[in-house]
C-alpha positions as CSV (number, residue, x, y, z in Angstrom):
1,X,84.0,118.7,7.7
2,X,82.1,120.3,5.4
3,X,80.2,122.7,8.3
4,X,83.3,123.1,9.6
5,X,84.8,125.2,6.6
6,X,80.9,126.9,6.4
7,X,81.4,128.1,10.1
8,X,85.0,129.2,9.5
9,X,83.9,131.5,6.2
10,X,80.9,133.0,8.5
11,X,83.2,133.9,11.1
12,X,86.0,135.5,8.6
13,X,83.3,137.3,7.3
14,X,81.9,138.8,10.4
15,X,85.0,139.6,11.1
16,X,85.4,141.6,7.7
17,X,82.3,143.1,8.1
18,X,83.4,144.4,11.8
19,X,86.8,145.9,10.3
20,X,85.0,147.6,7.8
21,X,82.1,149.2,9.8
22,X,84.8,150.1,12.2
23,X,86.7,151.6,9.4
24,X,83.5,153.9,7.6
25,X,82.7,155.2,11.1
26,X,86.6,156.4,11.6
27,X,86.2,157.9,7.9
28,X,82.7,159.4,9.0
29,X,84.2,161.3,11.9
30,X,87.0,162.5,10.4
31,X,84.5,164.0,7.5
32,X,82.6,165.3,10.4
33,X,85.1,166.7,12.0
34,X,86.2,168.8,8.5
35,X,82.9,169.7,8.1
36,X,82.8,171.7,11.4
37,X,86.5,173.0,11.1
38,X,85.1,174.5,7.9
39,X,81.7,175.7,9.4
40,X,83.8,177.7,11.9
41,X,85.4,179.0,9.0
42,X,82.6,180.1,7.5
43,X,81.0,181.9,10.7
44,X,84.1,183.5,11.1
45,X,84.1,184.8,7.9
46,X,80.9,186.2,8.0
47,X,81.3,187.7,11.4
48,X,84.7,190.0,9.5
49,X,82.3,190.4,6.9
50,X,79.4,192.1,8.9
51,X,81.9,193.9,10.9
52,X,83.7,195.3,7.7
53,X,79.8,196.0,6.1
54,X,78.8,197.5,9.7
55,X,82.2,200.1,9.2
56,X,81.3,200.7,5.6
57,X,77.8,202.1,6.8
58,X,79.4,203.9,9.7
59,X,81.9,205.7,7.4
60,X,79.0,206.7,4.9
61,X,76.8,208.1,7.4
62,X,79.8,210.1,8.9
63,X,80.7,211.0,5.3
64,X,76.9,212.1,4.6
65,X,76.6,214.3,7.9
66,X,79.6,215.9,6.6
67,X,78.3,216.9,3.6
């Protein structure tokens, strides 16, 4: 009888445990999934920003060959 309850608490456990390793890896891929929503983000960012740096430089040279 004892055994019994022993194997019963193993398997409630394993159980658990599956639940919750089931549960970190949905909460990992979500965080993944932010994290590379937020790195294209970023690369758009910098791609406006090196355009808008690239014009800056344009505009001063045109304003220099003016002058």
């Amino acid at each position: 009888m004892n055994n019994d309850y022993l194997a019963l608490i193993l398997m409630l456990l394993a159980i658990l445990l599956f639940l919750v390793s089931f549960s970190m890896m949905n909460c990992a891929s979500k965080i993944v999934r932010d994290i590379d929503e937020r790195n294209k983000l970023i690369d758009n960012l910098l791609d406006k920003r090196f355009k808008l740096l690239n014009e800056k430089e344009k505009i001063l040279n045109d304003s220099e060959k003016q002058k």
